[in-house]
C-alpha positions as CSV (number, residue, x, y, z in Angstrom):
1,X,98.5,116.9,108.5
2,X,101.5,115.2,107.0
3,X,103.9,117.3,104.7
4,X,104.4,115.7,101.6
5,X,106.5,117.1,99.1
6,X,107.8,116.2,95.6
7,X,111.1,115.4,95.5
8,X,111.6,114.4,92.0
9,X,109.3,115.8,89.5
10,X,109.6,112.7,86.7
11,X,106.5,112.8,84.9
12,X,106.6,109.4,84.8
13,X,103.7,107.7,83.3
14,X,103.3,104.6,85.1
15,X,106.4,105.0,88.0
16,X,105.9,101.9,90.3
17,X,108.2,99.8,92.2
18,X,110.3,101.8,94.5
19,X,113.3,99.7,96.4
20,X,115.3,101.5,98.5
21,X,119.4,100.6,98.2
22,X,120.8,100.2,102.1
23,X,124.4,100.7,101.2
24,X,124.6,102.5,97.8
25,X,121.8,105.2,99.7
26,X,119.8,105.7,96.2
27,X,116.2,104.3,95.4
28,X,115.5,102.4,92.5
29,X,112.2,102.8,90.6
30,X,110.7,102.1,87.2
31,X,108.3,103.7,85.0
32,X,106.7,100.5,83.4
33,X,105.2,101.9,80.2
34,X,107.7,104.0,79.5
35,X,110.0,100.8,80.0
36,X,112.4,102.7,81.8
37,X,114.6,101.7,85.3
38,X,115.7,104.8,87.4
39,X,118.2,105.0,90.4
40,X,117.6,108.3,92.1
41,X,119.6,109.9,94.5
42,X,117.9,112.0,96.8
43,X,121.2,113.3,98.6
44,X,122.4,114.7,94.7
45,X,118.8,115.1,93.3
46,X,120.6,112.8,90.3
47,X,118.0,110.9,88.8
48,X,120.1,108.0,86.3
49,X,117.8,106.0,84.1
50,X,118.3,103.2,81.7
51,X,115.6,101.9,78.9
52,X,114.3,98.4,79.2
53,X,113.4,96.3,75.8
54,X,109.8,95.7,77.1
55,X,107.3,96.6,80.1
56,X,109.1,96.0,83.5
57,X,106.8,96.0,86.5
58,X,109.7,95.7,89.4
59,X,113.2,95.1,90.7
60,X,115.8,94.0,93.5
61,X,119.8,94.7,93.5
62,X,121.8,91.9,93.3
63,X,124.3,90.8,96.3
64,X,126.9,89.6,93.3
65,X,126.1,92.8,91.8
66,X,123.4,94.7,88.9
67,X,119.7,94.2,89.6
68,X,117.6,91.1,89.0
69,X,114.0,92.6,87.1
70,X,110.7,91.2,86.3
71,X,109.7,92.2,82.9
72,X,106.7,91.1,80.2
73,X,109.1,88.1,79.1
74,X,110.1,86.9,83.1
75,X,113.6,87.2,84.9
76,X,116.2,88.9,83.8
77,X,119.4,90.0,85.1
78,X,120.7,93.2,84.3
79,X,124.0,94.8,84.5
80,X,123.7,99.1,84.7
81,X,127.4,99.2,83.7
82,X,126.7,97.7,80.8
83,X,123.0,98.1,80.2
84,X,122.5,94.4,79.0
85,X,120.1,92.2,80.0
86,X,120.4,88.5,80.4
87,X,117.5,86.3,80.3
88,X,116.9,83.8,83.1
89,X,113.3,82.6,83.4
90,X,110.2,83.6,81.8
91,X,107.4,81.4,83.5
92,X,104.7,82.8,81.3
93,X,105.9,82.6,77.7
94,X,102.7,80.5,77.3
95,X,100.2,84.0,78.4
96,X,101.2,86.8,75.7
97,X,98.7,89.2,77.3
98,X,100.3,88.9,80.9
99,X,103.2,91.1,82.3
100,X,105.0,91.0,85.3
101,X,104.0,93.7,87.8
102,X,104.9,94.4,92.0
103,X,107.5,92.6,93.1
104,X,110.4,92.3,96.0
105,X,112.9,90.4,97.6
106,X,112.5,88.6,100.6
107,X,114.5,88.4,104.0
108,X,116.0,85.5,103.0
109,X,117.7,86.4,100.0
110,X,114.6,85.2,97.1
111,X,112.8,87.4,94.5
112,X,109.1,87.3,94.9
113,X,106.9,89.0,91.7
114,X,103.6,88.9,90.5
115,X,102.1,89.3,87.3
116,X,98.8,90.0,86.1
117,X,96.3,90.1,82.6
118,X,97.5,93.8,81.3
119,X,93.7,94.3,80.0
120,X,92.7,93.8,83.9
121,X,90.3,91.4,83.0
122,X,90.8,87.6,83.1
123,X,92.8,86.3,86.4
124,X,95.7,84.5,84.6
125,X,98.2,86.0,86.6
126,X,99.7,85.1,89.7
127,X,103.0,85.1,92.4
128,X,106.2,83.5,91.5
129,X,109.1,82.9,93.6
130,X,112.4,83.0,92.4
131,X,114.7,81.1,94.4
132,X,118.3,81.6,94.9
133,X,119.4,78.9,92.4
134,X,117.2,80.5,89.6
135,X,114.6,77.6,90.3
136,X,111.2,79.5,89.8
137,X,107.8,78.5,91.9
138,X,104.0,79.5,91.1
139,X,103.0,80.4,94.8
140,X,99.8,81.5,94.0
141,X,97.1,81.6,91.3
142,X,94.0,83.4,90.1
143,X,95.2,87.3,89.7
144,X,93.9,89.7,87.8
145,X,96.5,92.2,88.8
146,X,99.4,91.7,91.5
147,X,100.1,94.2,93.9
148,X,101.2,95.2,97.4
149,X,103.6,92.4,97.9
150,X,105.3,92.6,101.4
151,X,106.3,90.8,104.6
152,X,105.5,91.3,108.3
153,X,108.9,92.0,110.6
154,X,109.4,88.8,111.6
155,X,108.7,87.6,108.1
156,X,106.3,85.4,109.6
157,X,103.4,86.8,107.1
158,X,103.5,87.7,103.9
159,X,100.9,90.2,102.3
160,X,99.6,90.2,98.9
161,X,96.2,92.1,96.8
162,X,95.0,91.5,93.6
163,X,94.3,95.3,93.0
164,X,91.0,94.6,90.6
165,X,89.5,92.5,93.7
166,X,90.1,95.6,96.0
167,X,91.6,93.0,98.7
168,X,94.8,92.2,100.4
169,X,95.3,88.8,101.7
170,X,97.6,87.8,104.3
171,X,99.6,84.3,104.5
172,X,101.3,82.3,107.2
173,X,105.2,82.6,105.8
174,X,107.7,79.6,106.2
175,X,111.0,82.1,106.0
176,X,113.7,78.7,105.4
177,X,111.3,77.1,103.3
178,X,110.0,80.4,101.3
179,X,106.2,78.6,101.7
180,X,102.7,80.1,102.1
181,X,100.1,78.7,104.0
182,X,97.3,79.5,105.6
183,X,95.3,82.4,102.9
184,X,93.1,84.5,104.6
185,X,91.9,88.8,104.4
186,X,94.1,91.4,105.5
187,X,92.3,94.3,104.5
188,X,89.2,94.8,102.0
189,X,89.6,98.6,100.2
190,X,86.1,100.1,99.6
191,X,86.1,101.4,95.7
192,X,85.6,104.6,97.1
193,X,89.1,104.7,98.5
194,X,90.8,103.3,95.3
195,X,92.9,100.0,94.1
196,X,95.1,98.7,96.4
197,X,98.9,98.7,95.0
198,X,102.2,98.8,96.2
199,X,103.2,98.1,99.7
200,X,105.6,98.3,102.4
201,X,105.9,97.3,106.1
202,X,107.1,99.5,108.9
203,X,109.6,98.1,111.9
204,X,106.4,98.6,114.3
205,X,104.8,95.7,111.6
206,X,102.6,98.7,110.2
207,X,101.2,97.9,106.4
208,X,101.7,100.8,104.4
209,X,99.5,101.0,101.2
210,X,98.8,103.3,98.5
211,X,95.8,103.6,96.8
212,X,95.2,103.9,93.2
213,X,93.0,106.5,91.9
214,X,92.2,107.1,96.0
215,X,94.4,109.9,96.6
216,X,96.2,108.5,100.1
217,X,98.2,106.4,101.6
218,X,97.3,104.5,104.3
219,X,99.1,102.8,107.2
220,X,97.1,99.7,108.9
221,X,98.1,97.7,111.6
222,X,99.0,94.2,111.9
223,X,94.8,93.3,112.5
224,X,94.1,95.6,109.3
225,X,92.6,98.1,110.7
226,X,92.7,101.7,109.3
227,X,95.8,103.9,111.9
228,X,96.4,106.7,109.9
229,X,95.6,108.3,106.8
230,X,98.1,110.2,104.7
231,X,96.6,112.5,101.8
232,X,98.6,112.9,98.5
233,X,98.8,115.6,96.3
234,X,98.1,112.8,93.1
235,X,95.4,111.0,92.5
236,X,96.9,107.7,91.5
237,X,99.8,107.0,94.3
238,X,101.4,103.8,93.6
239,X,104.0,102.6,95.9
240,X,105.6,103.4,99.1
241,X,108.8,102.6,100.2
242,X,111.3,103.2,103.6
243,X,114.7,105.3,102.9
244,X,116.9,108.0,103.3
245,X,120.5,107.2,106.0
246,X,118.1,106.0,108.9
247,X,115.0,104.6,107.1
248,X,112.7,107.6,108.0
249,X,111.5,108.0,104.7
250,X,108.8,107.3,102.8
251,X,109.1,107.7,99.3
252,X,105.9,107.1,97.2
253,X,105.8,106.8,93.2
254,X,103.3,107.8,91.8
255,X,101.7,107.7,87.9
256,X,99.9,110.3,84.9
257,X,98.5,107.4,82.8
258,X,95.0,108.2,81.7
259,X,95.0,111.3,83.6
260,X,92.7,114.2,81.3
261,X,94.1,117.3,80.5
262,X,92.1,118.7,83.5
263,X,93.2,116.3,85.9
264,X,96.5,117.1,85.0
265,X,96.3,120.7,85.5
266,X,95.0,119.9,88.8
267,X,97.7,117.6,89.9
268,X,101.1,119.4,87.9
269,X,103.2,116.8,89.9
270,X,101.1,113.4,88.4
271,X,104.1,111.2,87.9
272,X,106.6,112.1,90.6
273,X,108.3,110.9,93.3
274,X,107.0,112.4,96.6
275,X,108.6,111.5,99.8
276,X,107.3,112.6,104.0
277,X,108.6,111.5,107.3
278,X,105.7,109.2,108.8
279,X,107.4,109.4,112.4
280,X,108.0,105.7,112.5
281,X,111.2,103.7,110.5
282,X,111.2,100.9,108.6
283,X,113.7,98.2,107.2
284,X,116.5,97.6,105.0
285,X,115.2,95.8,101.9
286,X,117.6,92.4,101.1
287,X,119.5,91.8,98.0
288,X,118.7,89.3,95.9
289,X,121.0,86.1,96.7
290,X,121.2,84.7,93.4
């Protein structure tokens, strides 16, 4: 039995993309409804937190410094010291009822997000890549809501799901070009076990996902096959991620949207950040070159 343990009680109603920060040590995470962007820092328990003019669904730190964010109006940049936002793409102006949602860096310096219909229903969203010169790419189309984004060691595949589908997919990933090729299944969840949302990889090329409304997180291996199941004190887990000084971590955010009065007296944590040691490390996110 893993020990998992709470390690920031945030109440957060939709909490979602965690990114761990190699040098500055902290992990960044957002709580999308509540349109807010956090920096905790687990060493100080500080949790920091600035508000966001509209939904954001993920982030990366910059290299030249502040955070690049995806938010319901596309790319910004944003600047903590100053808590402003610049606008820099928004690839969807065109799709009012579509937000961005998961989303991460790659090794190579780009910003990858997703975005998806925010009823759930129609599959107008899709993956965009960001490129280093603020160029933006559609990579793929057809979502209904993007999630698990992440890349194999050797960046040589890149996983994605579209949560309402219940499926990852895996691609063959052209790391100097930042192209996909090559779609095929990684993993098919079974409704019983939950969505499938956000992802991360471990240095052993494990795929760590947790599952919405499914109570767990769980680690498969690079053929997608179930290797261990972790059990969560919250019924809707959202995202792990690897940190703490030697990547031994895994933090996990977690949400309380749509949770009854019941449930939440059941699960008094619904909306925190829970972290355990899963034995195995994984690796420093990139900054975003641009």
């Amino acid at each position: 039995m893993t020990d998992v343990g709470c390690v920031l009680d945030a109440r957060s109603l939709l909490g979602e993309g965690p990114l761990w920060d190699p040098q500055a040590r902290v992990l960044y995470w957002v709580d999308i409804k509540r349109r807010e962007i956090h920096r905790f820092d687990p060493a100080s328990g500080r949790d920091e937190q600035w508000s966001t003019p509209q939904d954001v669904g993920s982030l990366a730190v910059r290299a030249k410094g502040g955070l690049v964010v995806a938010m319901k109006t596309g790319f910004h940049f944003f600047d903590p010291r100053t808590a402003k936002f610049t606008p820099v793409f928004d690839p969807e102006h065109h799709l009012p009822g579509n937000r961005f949602n998961d989303g991460k860096p790659d090794r190579q310096g780009r910003f990858w997000a997703g975005t998806m219909d925010d009823a759930e229903k129609l599959p107008s969203g899709g993956l965009y890549r960001l490129d280093t010169n603020l160029a933006c790419t559609r990579a793929v189309d057809g979502i209904i809501c993007s999630n698990a984004l992440c890349w194999s060691p050797d960046s040589r595949t890149l996983y994605f799901a579209d949560s309402c589908r219940h499926t990852i997919w895996a691609w063959d990933f052209d790391a100097d070009a930042g192209e996909i090729s090559n779609r095929r299944v990684f993993v098919e969840v079974p409704p019983s076990e939950g969505d499938p949302d956000g992802a991360t990889v471990d240095a052993e090329g494990g795929v760590w996902v947790a599952h919405w409304g499914g109570w767990r997180v769980t680690r498969y291996d690079p053929d997608g096959r179930v290797e261990r199941v972790v059990t969560m004190p919250v019924q809707k887990p959202t995202c792990p991620m690897f940190g703490g000084p030697e990547l031994d971590v895994i933090y996990v955010t977690s949400a309380s949207i749509q949770l009854s009065p019941d449930e939440l007296r059941r699960q008094p944590k619904a909306g925190g950040v829970f972290a355990f040691e899963p034995g195995v490390k994984g690796l420093p996110e990139a900054y975003f070159a641009g």
